[in-house]
C-alpha positions as CSV (number, residue, x, y, z in Angstrom):
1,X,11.6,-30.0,38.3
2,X,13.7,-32.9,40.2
3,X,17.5,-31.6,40.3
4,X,19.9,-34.3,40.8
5,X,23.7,-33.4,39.7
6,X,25.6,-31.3,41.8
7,X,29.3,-30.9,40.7
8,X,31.6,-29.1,43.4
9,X,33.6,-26.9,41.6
10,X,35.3,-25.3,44.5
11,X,35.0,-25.6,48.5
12,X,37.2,-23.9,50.5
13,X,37.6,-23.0,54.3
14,X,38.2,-19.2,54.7
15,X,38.0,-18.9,58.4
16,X,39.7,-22.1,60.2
17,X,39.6,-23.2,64.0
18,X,42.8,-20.9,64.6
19,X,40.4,-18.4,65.0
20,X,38.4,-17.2,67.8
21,X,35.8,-15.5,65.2
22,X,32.8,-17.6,63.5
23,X,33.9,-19.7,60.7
24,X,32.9,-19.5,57.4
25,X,33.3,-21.9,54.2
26,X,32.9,-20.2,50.3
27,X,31.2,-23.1,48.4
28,X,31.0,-23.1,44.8
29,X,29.2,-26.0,42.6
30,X,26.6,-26.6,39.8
31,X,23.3,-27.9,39.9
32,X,21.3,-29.4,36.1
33,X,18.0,-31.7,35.9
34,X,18.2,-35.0,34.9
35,X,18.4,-33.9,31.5
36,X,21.8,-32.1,31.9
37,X,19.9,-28.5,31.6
38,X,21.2,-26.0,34.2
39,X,19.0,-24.8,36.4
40,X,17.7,-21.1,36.8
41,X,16.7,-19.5,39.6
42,X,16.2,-19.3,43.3
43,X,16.2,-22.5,45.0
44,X,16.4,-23.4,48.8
45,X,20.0,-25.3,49.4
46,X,20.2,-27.2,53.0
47,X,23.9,-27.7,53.5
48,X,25.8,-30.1,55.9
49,X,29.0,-31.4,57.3
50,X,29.6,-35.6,58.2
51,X,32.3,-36.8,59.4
52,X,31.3,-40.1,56.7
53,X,30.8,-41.0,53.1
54,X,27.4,-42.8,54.2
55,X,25.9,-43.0,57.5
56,X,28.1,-41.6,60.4
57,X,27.2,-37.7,62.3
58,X,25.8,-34.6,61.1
59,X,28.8,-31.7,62.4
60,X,27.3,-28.9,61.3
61,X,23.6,-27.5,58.8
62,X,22.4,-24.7,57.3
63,X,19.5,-23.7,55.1
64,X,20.8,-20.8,52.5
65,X,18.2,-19.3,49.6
66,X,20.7,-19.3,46.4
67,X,20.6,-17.7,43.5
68,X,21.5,-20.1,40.5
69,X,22.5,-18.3,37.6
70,X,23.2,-20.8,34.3
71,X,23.3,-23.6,36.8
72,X,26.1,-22.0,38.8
73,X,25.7,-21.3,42.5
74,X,28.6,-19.0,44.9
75,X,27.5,-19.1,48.5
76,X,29.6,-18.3,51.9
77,X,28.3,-21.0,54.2
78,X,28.3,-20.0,58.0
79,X,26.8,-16.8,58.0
80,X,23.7,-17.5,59.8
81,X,25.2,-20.9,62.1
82,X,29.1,-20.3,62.2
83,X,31.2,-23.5,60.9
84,X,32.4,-24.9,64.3
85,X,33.8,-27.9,62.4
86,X,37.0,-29.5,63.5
87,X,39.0,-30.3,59.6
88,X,41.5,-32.3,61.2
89,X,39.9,-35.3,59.3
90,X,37.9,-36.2,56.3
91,X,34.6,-34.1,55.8
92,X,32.3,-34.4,53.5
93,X,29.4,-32.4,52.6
94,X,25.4,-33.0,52.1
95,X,23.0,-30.7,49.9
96,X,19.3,-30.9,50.3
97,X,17.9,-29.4,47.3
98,X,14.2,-28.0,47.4
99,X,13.6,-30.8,49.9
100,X,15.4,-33.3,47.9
101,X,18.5,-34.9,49.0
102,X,21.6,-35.0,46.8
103,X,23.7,-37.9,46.3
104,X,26.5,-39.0,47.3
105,X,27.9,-36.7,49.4
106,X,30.9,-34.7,48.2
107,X,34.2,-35.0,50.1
108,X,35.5,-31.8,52.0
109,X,38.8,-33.5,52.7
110,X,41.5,-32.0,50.6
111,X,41.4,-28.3,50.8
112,X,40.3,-27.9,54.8
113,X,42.8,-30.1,56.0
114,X,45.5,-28.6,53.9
115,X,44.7,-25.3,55.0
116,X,44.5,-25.9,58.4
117,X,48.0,-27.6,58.7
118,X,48.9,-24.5,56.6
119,X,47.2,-21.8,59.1
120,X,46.6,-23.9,62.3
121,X,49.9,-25.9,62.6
122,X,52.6,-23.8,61.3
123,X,51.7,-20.4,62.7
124,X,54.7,-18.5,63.7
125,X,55.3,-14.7,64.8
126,X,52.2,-13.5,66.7
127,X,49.9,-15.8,65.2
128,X,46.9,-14.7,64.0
129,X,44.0,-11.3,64.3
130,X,41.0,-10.1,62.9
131,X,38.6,-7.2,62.2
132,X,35.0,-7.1,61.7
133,X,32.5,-4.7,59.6
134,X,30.7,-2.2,61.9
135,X,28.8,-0.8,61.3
136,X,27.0,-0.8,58.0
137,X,29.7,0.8,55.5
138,X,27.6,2.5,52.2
139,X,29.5,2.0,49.3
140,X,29.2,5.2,46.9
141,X,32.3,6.4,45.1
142,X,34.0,5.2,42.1
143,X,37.1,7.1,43.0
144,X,37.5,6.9,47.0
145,X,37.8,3.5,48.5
146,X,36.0,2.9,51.0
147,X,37.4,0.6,54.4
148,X,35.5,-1.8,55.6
149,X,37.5,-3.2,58.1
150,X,41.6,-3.3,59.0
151,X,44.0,-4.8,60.8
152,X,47.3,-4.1,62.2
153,X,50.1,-6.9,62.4
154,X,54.2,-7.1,63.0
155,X,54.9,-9.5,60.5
156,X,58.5,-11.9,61.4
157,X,59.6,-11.2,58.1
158,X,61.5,-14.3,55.4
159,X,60.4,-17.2,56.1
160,X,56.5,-16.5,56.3
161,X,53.7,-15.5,55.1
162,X,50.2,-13.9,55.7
163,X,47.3,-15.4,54.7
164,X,44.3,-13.1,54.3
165,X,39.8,-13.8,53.8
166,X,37.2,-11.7,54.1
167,X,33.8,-13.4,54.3
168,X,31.0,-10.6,54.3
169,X,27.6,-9.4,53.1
170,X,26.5,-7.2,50.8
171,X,23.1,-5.8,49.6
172,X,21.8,-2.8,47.6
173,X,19.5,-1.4,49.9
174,X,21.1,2.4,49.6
175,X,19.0,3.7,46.6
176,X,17.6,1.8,43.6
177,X,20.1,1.9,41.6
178,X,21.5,-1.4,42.2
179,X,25.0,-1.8,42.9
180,X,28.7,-2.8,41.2
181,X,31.4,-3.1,44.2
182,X,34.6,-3.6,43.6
183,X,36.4,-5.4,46.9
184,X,40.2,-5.7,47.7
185,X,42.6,-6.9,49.9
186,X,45.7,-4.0,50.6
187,X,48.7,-3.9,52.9
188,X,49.2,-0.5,54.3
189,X,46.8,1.4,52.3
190,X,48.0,4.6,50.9
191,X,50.7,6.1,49.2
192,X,52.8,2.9,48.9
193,X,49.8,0.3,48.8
194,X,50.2,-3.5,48.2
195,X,46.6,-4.8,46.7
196,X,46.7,-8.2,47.2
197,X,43.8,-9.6,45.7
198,X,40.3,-8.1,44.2
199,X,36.8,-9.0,43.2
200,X,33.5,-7.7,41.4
201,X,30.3,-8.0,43.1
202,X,27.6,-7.3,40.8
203,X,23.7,-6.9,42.8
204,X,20.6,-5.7,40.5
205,X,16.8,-6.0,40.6
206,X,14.5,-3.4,40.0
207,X,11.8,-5.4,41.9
208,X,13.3,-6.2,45.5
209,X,15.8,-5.9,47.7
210,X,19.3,-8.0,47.4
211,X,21.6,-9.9,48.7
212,X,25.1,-10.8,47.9
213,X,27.3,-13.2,50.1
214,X,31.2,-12.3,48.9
215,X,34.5,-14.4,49.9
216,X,38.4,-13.1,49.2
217,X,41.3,-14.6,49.8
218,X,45.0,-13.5,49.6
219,X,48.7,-14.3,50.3
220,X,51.5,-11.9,51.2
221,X,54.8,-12.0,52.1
222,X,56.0,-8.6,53.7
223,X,59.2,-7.5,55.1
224,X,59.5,-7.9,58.6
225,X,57.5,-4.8,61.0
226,X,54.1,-3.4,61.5
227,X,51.6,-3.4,58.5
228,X,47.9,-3.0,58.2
229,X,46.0,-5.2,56.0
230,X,42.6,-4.0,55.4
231,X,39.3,-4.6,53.2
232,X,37.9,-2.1,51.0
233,X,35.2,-1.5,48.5
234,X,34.1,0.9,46.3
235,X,31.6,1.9,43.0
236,X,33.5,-0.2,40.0
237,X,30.8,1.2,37.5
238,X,28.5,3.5,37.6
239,X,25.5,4.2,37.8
240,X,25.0,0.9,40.4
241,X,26.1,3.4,43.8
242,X,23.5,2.0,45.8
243,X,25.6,-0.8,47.8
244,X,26.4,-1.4,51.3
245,X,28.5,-3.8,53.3
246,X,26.1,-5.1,56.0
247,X,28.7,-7.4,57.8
248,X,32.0,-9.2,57.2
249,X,35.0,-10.5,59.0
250,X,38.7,-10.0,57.8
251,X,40.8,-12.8,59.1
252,X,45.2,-12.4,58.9
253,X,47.2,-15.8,60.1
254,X,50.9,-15.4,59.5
255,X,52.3,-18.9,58.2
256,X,55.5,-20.8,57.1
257,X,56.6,-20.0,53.7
């Protein structure tokens, strides 16, 4: 079946050039048949970055198996070829479909170069830090969270802010019962805990082995001193204990309010 509609719903850069970490995009969009009927199922997705509408350079490609659900697709892009992509300009982006090329090309413009004026140009304080998943964190309590990664910052106080993504993997590889993970963002975990921000992963199949690419983003604005920002996951419904974080970065960049 020939697929030829993508609509971009969402793309946004969570990891920008500030950092000295790969970079990784979460891309959201919807792919029907001619007819207009969403498409089901697995399908092979080749993205790209140009730097034109038509014509001009391939910056960056990657080949991602996604899982389309009512025509819906949610990958994080970068995972396997990091996003070395300078956003200072106009990008667009190129999908390959099952060996079929999309058209036109969808423009990347708007989001990446705000954010990376946001993040890049206006950092203040002590700039920016991260923290990476290691090793493989099991994910198997619906009352303990579970961190997968933190970081420690002095934040300057009024006047700024801290931006906050996690880009990371997940499967369900630690039993068979499939697995329902709850992730957040928190400043200084604890007692007197900030969450920030939070989303459901749901990964099932009694057949094979899963999956799940998950992005989160967040904003804070602390009072000014030392605060750790971390990741955390944990059981969000049971009986689905089996999941595990297989990798992930947490990125913090402290920027003008």
């Amino acid at each position: 079946m020939r697929r030829t509609k993508v609509v971009i719903i969402l793309a946004m850069v969570l990891a920008l050039a500030a950092f000295a970490v790969p970079q990784r995009i979460g891309y959201q969009g919807k792919l029907t048949d001619p007819g207009g009927v969403a498409v089901e199922g697995v399908v092979n997705i080749g993205f790209s970055i140009w730097n034109a509408e038509t014509g001009g350079d391939s910056l960056w490609g990657e080949l991602n198996s996604v899982d389309v659900t009512k025509g819906l697709f949610d990958v994080v892009l970068g995972v396997t070829n990091p996003v070395d992509v300078d956003f200072s300009g106009a990008r667009w982006v190129q999908l390959i479909v099952d060996g079929e090329l999309m058209t036109p090309r969808q423009p990347l413009s708007a989001v990446p170069s705000a954010l990376h004026a946001n993040m890049a140009d206006y950092i203040i304080g002590q700039g920016s830090t991260s923290g990476a998943v290691t090793p493989v964190v099991p994910i198997t309590s619906t009352a303990t969270p579970v961190t997968l990664a933190s970081v420690s910052y002095t934040s300057a106080g009024p006047g700024s802010g801290i931006q906050l993504s996690f880009a990371g993997t997940f499967d369900d590889k630690g039993g068979q019962d499939g697995a329902y993970v709850e992730v957040e963002l928190v400043r200084n975990p604890g007692a007197s805990e900030v969450v920030i921000s939070s989303v459901s992963v749901s990964i099932y199949s009694p057949i094979v082995h899963q999956f799940q690419n998950v992005a989160i983003n967040g904003h804070d604005t602390p009072p000014a001193g030392t605060h750790t920002y971390a990741v955390r996951a944990r059981v969000a419904k049971e009986p689905y204990t089996s999941g595990r974080c297989i990798d992930g970065v947490l990125q913090l960049a402290e920027i003008k309010d």
